[in-house]
mmCIF entry with sequence, helices, sheets and N, C-alpha, C, O atoms, coordinates in Angstrom:
data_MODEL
# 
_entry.id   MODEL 
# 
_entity.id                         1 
_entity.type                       polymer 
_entity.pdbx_number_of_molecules   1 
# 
_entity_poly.entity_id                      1 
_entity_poly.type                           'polypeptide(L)' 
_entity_poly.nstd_linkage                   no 
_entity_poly.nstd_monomer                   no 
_entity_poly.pdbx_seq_one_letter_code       
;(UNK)(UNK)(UNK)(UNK)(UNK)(UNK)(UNK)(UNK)(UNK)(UNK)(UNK)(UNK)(UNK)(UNK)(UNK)(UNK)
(UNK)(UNK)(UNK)(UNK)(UNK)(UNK)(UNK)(UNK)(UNK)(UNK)(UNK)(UNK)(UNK)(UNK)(UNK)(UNK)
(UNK)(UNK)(UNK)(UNK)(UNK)(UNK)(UNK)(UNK)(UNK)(UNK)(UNK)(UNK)(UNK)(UNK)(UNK)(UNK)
(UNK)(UNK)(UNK)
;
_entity_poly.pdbx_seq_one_letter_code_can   XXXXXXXXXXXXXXXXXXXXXXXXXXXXXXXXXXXXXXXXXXXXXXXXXXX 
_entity_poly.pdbx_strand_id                 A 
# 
loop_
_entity_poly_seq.entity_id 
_entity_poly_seq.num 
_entity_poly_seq.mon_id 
_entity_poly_seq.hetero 
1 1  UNK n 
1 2  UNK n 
1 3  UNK n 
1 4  UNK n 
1 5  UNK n 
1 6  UNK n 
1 7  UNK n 
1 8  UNK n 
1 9  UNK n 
1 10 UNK n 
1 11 UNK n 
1 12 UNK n 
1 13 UNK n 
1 14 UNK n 
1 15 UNK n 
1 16 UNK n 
1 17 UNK n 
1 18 UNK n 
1 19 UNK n 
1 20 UNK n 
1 21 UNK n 
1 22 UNK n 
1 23 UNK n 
1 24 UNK n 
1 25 UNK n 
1 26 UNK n 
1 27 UNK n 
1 28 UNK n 
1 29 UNK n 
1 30 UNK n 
1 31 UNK n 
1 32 UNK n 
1 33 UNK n 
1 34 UNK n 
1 35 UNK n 
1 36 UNK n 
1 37 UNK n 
1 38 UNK n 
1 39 UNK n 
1 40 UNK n 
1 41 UNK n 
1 42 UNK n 
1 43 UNK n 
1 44 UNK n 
1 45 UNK n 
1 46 UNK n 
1 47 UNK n 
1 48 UNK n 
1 49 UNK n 
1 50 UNK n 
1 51 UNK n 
# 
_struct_asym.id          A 
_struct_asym.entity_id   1 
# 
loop_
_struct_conf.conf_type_id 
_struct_conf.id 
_struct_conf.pdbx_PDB_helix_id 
_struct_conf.beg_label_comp_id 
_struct_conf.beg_label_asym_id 
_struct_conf.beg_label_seq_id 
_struct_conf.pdbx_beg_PDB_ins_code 
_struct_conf.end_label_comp_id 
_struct_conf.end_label_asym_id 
_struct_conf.end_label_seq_id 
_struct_conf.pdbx_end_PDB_ins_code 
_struct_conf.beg_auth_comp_id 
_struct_conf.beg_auth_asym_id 
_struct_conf.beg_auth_seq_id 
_struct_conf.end_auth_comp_id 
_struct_conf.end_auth_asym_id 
_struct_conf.end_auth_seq_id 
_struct_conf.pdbx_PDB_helix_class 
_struct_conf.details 
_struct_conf.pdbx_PDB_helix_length 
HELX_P HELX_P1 AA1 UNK A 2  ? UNK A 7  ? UNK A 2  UNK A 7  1 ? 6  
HELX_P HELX_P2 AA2 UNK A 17 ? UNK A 29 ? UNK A 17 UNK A 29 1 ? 13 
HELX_P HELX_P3 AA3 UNK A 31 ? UNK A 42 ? UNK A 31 UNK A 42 1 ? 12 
# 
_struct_conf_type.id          HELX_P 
_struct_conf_type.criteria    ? 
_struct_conf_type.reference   ? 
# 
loop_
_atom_site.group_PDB 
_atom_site.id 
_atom_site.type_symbol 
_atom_site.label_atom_id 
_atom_site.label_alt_id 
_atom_site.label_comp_id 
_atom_site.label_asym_id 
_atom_site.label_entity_id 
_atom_site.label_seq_id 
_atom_site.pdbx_PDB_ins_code 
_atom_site.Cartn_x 
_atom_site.Cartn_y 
_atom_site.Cartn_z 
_atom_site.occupancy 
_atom_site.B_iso_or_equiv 
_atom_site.pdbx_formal_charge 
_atom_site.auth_seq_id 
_atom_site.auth_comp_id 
_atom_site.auth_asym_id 
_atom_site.auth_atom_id 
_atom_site.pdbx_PDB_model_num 
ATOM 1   N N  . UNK A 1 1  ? 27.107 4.658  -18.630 1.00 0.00 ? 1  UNK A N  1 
ATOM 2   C CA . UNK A 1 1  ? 27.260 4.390  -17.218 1.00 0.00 ? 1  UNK A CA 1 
ATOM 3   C C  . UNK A 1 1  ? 25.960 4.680  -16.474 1.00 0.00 ? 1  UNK A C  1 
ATOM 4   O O  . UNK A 1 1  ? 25.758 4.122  -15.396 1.00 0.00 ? 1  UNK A O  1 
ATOM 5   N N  . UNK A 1 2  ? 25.296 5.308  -16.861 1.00 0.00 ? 2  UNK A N  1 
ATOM 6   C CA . UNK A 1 2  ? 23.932 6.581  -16.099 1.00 0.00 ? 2  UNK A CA 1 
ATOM 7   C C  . UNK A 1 2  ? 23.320 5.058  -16.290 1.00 0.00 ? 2  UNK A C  1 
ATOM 8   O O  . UNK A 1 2  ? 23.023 4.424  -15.277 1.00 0.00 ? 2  UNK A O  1 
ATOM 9   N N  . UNK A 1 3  ? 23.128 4.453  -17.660 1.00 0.00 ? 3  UNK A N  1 
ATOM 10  C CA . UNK A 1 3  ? 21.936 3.634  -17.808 1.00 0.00 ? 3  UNK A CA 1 
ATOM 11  C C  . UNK A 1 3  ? 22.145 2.405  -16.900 1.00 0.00 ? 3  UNK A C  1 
ATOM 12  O O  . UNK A 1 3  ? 21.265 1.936  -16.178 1.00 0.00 ? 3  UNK A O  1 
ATOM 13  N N  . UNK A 1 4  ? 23.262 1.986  -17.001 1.00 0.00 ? 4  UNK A N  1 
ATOM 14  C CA . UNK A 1 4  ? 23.924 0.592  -16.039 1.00 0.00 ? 4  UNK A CA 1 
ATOM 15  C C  . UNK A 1 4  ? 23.375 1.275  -14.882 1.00 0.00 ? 4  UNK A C  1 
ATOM 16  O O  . UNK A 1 4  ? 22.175 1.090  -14.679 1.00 0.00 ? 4  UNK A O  1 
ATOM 17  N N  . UNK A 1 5  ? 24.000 2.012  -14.096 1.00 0.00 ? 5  UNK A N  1 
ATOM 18  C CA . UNK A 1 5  ? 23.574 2.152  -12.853 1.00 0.00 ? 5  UNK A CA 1 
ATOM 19  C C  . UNK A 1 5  ? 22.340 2.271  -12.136 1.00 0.00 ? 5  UNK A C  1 
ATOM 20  O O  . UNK A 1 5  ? 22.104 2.098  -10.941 1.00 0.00 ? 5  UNK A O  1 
ATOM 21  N N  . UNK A 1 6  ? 21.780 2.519  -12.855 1.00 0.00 ? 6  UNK A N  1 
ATOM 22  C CA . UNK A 1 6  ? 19.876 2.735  -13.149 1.00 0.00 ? 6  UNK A CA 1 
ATOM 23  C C  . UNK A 1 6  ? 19.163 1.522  -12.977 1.00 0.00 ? 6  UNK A C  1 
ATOM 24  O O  . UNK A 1 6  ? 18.266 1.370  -12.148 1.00 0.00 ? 6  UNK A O  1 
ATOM 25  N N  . UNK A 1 7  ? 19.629 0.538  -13.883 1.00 0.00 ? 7  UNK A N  1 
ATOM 26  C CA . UNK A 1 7  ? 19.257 -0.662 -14.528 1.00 0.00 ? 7  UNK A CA 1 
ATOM 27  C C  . UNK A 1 7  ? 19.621 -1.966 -13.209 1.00 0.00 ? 7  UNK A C  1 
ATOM 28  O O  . UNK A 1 7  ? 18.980 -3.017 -13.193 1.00 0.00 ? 7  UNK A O  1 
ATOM 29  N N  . UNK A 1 8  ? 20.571 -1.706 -12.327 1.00 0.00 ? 8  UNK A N  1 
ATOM 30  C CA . UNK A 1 8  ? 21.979 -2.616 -12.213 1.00 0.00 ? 8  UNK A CA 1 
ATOM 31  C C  . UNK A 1 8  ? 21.502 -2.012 -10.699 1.00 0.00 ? 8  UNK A C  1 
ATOM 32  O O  . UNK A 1 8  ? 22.293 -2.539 -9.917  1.00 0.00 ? 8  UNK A O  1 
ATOM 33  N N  . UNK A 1 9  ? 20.295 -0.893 -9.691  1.00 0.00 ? 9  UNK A N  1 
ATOM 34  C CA . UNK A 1 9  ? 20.092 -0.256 -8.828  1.00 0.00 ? 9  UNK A CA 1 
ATOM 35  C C  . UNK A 1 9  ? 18.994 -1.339 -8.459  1.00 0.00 ? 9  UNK A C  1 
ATOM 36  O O  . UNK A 1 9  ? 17.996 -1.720 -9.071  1.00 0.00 ? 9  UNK A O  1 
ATOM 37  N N  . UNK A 1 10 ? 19.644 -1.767 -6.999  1.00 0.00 ? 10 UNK A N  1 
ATOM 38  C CA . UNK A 1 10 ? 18.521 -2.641 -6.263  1.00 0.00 ? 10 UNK A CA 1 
ATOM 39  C C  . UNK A 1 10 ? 17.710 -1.905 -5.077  1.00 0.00 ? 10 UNK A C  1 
ATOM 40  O O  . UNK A 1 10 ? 17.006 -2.316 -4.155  1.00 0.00 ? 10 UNK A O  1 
ATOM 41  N N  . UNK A 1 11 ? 17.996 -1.030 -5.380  1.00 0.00 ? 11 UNK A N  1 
ATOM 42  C CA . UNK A 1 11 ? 17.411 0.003  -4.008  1.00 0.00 ? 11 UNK A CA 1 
ATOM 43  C C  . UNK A 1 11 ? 18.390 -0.471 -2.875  1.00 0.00 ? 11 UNK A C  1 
ATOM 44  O O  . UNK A 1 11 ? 17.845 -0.361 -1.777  1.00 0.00 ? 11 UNK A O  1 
ATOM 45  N N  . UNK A 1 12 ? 19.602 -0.939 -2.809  1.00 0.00 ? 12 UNK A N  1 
ATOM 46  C CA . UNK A 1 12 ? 20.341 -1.430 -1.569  1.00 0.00 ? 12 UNK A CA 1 
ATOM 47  C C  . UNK A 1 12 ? 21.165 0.428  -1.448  1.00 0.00 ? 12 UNK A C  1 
ATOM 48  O O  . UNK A 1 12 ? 21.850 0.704  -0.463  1.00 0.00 ? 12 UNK A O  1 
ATOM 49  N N  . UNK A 1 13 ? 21.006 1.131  -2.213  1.00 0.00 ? 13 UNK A N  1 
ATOM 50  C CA . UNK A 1 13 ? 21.879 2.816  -1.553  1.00 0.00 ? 13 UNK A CA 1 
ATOM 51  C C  . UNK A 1 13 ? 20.925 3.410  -0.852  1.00 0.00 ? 13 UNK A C  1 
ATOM 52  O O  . UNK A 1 13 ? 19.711 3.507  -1.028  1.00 0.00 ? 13 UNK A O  1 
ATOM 53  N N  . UNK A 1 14 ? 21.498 3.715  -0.198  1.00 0.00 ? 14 UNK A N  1 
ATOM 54  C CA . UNK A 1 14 ? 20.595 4.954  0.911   1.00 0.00 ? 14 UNK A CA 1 
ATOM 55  C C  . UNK A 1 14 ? 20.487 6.160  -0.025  1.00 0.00 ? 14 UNK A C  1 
ATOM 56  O O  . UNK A 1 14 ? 19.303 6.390  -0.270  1.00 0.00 ? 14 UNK A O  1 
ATOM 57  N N  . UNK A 1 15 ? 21.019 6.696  -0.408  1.00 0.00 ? 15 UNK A N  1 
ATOM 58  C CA . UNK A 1 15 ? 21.093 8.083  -1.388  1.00 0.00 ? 15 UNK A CA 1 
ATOM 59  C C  . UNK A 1 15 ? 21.538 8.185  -3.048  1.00 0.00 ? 15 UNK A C  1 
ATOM 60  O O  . UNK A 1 15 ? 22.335 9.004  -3.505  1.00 0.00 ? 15 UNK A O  1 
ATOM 61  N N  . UNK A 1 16 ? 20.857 7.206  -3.766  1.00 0.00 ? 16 UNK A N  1 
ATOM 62  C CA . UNK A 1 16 ? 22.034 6.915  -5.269  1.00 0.00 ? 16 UNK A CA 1 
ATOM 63  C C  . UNK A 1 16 ? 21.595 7.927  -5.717  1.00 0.00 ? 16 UNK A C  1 
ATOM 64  O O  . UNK A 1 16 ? 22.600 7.554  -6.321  1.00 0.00 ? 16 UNK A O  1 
ATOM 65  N N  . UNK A 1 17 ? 21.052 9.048  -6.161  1.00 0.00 ? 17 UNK A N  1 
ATOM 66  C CA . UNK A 1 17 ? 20.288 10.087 -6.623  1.00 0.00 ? 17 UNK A CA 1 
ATOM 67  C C  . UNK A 1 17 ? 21.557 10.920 -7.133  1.00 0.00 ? 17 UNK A C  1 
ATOM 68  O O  . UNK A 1 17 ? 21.651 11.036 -8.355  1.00 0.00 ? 17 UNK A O  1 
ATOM 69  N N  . UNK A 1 18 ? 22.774 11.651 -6.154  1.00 0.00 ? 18 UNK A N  1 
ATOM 70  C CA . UNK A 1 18 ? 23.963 12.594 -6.492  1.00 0.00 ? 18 UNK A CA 1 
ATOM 71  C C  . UNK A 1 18 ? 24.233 11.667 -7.340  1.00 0.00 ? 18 UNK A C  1 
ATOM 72  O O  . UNK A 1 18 ? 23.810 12.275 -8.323  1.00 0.00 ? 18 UNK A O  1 
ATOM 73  N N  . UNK A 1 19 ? 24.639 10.567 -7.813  1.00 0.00 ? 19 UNK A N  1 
ATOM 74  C CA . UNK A 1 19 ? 25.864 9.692  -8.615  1.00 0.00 ? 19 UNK A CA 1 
ATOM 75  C C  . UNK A 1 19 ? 25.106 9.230  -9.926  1.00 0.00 ? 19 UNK A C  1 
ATOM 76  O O  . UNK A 1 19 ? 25.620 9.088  -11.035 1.00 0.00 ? 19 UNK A O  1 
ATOM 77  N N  . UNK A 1 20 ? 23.741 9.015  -9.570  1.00 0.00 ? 20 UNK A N  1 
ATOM 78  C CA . UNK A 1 20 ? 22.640 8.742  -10.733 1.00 0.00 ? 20 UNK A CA 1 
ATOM 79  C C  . UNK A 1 20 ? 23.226 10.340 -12.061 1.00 0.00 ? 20 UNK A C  1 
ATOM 80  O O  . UNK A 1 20 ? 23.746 10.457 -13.171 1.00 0.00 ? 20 UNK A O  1 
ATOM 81  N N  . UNK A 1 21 ? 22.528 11.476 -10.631 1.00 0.00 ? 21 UNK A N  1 
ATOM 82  C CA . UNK A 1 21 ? 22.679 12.525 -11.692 1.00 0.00 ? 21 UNK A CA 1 
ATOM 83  C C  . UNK A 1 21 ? 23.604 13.236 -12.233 1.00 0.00 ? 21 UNK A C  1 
ATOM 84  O O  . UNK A 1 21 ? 23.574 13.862 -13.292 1.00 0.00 ? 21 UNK A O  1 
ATOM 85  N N  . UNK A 1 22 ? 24.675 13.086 -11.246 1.00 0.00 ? 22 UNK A N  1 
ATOM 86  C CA . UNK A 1 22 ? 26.428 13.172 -12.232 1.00 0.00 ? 22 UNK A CA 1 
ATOM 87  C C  . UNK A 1 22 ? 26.043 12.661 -13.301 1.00 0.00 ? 22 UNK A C  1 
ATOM 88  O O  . UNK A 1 22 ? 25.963 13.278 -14.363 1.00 0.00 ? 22 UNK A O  1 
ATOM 89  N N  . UNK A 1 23 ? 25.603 10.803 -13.040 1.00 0.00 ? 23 UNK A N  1 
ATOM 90  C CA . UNK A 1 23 ? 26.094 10.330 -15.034 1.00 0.00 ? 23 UNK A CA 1 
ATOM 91  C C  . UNK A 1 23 ? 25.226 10.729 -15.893 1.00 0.00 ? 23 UNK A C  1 
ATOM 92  O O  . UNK A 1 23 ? 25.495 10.758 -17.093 1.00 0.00 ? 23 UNK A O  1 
ATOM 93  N N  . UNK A 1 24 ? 24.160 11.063 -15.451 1.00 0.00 ? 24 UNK A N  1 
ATOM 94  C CA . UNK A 1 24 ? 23.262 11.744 -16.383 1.00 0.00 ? 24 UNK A CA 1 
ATOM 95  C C  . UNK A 1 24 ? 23.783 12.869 -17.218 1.00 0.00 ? 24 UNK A C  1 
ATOM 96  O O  . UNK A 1 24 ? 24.110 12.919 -18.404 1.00 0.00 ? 24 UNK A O  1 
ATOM 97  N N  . UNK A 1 25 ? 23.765 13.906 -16.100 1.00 0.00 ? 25 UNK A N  1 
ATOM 98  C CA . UNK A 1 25 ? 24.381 15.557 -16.568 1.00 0.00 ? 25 UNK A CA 1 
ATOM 99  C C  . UNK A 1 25 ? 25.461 14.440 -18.385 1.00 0.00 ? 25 UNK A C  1 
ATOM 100 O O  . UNK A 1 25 ? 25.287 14.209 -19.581 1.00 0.00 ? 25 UNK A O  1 
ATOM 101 N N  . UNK A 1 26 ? 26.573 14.149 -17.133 1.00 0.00 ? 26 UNK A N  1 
ATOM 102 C CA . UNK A 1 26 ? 27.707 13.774 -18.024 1.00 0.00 ? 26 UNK A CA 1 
ATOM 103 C C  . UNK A 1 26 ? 27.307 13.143 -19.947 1.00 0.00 ? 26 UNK A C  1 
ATOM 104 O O  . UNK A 1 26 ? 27.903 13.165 -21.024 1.00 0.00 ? 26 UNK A O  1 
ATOM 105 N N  . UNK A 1 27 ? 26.211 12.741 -19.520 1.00 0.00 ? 27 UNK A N  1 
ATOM 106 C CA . UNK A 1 27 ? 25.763 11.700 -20.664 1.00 0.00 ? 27 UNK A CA 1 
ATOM 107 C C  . UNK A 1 27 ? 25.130 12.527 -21.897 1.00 0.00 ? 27 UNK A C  1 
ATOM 108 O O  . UNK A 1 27 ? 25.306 12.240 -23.081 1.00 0.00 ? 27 UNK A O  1 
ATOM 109 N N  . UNK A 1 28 ? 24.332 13.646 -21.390 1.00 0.00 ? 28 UNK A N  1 
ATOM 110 C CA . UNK A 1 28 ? 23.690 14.475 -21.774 1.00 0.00 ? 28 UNK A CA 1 
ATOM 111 C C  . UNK A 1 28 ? 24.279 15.470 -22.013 1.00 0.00 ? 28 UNK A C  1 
ATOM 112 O O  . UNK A 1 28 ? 23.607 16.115 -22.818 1.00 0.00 ? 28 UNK A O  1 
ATOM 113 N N  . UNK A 1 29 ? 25.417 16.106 -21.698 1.00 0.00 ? 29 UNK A N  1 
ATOM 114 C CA . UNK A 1 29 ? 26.062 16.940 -21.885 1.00 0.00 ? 29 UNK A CA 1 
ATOM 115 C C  . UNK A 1 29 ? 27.460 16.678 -23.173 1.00 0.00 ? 29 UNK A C  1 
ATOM 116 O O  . UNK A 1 29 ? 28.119 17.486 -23.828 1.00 0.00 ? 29 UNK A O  1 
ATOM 117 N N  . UNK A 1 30 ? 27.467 15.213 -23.105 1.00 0.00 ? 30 UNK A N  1 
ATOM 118 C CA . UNK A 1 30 ? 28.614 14.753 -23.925 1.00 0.00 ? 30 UNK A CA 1 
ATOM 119 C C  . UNK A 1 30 ? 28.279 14.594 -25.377 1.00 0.00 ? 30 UNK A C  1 
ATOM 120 O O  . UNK A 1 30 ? 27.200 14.186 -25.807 1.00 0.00 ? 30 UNK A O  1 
ATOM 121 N N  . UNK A 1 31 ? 29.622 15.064 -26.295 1.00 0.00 ? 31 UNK A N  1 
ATOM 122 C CA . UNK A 1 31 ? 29.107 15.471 -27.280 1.00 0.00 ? 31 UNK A CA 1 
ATOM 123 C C  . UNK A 1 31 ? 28.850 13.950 -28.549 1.00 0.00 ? 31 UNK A C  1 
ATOM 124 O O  . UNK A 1 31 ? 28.979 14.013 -29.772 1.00 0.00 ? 31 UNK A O  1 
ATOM 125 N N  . UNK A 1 32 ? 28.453 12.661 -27.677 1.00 0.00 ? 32 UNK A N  1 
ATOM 126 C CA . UNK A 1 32 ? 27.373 11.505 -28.207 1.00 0.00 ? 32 UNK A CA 1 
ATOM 127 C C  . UNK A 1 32 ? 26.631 11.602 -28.140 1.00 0.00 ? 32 UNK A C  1 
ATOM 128 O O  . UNK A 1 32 ? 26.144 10.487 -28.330 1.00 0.00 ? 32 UNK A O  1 
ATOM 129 N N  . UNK A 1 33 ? 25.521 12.609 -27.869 1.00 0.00 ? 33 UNK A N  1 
ATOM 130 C CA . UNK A 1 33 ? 24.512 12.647 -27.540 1.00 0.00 ? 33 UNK A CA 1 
ATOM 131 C C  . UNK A 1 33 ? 23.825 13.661 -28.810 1.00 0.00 ? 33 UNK A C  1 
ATOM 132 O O  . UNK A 1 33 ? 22.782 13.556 -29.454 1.00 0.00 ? 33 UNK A O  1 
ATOM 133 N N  . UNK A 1 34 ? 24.888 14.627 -28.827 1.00 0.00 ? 34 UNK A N  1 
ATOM 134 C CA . UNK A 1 34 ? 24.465 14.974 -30.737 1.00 0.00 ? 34 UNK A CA 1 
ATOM 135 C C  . UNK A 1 34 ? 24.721 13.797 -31.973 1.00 0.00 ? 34 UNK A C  1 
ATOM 136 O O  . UNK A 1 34 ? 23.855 13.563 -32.816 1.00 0.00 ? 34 UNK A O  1 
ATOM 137 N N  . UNK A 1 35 ? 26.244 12.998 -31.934 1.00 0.00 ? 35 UNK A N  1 
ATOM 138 C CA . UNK A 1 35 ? 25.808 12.206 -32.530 1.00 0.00 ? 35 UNK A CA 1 
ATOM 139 C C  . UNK A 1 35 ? 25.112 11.482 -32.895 1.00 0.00 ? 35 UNK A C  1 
ATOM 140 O O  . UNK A 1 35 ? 24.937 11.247 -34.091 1.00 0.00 ? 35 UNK A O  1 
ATOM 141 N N  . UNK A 1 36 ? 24.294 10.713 -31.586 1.00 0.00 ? 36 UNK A N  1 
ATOM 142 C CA . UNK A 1 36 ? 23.453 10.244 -31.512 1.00 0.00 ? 36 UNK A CA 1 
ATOM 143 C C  . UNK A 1 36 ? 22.125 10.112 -32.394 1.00 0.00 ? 36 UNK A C  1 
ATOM 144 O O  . UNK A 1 36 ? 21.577 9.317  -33.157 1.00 0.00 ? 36 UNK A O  1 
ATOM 145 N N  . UNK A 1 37 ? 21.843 12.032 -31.529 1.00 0.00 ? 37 UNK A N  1 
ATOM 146 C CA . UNK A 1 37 ? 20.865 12.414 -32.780 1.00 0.00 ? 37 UNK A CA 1 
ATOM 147 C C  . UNK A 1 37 ? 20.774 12.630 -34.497 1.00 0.00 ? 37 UNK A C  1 
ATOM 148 O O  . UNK A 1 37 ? 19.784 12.661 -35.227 1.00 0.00 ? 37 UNK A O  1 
ATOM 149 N N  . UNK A 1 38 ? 22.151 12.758 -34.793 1.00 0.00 ? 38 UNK A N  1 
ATOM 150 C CA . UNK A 1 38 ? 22.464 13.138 -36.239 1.00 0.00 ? 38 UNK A CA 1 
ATOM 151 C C  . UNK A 1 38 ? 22.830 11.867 -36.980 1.00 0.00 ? 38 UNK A C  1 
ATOM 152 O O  . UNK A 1 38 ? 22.961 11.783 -38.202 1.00 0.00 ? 38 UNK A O  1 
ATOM 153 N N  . UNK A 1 39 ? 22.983 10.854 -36.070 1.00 0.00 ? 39 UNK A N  1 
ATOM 154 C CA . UNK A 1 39 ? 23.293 9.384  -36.913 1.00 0.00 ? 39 UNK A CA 1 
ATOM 155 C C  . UNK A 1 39 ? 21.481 8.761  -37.177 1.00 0.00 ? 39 UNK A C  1 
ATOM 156 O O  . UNK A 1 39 ? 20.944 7.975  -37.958 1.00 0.00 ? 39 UNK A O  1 
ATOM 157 N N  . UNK A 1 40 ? 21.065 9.561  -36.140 1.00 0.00 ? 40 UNK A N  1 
ATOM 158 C CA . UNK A 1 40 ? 19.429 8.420  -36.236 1.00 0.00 ? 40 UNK A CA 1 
ATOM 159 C C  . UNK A 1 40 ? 18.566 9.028  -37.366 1.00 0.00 ? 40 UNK A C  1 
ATOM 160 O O  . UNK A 1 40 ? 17.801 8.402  -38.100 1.00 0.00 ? 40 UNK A O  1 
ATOM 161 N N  . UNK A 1 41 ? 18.878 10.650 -37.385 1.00 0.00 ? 41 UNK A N  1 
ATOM 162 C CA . UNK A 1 41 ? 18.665 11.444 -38.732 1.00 0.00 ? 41 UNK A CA 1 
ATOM 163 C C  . UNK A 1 41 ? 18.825 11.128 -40.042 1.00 0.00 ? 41 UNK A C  1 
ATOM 164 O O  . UNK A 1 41 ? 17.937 11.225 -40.890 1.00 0.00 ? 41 UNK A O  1 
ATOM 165 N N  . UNK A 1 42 ? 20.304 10.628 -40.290 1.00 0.00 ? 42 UNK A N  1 
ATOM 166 C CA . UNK A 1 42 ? 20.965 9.969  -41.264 1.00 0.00 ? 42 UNK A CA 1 
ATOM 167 C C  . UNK A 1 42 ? 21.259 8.890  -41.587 1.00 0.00 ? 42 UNK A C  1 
ATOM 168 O O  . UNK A 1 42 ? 21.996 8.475  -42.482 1.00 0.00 ? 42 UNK A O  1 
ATOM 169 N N  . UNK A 1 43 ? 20.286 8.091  -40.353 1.00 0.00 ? 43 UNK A N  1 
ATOM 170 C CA . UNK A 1 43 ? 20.031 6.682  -40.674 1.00 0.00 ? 43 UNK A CA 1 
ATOM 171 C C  . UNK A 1 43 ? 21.231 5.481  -40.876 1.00 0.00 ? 43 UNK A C  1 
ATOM 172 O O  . UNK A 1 43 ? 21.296 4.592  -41.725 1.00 0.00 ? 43 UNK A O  1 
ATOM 173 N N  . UNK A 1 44 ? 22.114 5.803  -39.799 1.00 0.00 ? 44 UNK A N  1 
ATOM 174 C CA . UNK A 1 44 ? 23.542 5.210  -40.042 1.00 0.00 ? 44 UNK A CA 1 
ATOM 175 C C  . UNK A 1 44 ? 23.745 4.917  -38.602 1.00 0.00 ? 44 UNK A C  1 
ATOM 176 O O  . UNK A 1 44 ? 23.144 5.358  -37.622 1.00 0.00 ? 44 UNK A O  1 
ATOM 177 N N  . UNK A 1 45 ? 25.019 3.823  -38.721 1.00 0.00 ? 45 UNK A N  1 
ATOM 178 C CA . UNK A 1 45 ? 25.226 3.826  -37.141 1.00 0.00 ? 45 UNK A CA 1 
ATOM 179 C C  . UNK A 1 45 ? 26.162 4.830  -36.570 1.00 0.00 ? 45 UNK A C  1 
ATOM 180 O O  . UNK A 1 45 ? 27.005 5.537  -37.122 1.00 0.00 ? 45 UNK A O  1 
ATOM 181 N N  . UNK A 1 46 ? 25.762 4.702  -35.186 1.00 0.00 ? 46 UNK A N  1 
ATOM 182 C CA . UNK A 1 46 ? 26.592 5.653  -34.319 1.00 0.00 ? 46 UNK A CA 1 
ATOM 183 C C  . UNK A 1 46 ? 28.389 5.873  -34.159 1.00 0.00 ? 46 UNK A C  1 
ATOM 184 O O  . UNK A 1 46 ? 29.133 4.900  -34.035 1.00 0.00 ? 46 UNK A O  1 
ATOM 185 N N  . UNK A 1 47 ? 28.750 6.894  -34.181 1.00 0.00 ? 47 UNK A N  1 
ATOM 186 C CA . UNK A 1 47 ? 30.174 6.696  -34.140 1.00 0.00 ? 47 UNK A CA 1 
ATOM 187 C C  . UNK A 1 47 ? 30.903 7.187  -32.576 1.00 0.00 ? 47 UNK A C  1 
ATOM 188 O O  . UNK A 1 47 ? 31.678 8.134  -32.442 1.00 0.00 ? 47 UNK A O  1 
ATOM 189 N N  . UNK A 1 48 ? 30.536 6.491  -31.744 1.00 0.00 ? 48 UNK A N  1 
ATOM 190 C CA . UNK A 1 48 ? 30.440 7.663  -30.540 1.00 0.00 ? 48 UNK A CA 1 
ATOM 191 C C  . UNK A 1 48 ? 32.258 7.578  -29.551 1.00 0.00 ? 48 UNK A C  1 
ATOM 192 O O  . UNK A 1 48 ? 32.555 6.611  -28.849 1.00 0.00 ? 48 UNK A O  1 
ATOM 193 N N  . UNK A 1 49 ? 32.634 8.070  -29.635 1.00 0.00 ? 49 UNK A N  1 
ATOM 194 C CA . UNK A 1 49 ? 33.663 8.822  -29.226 1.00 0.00 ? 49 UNK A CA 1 
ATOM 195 C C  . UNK A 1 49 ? 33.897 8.981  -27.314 1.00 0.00 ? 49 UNK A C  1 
ATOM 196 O O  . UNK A 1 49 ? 35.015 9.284  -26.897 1.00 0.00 ? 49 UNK A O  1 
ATOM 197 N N  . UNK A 1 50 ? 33.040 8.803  -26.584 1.00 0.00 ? 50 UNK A N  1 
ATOM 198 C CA . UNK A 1 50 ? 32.948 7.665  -25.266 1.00 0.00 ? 50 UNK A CA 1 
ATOM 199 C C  . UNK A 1 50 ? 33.119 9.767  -24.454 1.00 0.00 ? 50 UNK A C  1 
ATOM 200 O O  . UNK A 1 50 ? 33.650 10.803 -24.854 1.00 0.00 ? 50 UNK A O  1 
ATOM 201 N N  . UNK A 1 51 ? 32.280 9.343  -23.178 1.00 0.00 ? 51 UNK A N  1 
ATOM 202 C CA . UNK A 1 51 ? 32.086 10.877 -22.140 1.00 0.00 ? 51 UNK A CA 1 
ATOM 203 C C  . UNK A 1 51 ? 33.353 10.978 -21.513 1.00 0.00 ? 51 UNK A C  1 
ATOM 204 O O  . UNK A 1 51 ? 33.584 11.903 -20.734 1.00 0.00 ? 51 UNK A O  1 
# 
């Protein structure tokens, strides 16, 4: 979601910054983000389990 909104941001919000960094925290904090790392380790695809 963090990346869509990022990507998908025309500068039309006055303030997107709080909602940017909710999905961030969320994204980064969720536990795909170890998978992530341990599938790219092990050279396999991701199995990710959604924030």
């Amino acid at each position: 979601q963090h990346a869509k909104r990022v990507l998908n941001d025309d500068g039309a919000y006055d303030d997107p910054w709080p909602t940017h960094k909710e999905l961030f925290d969320r994204a980064w904090a969720s536990h795909d983000i170890i998978e992530a790392q341990v599938a790219r380790i092990e050279k396999r695809p991701p199995r990710f389990r959604g924030a």
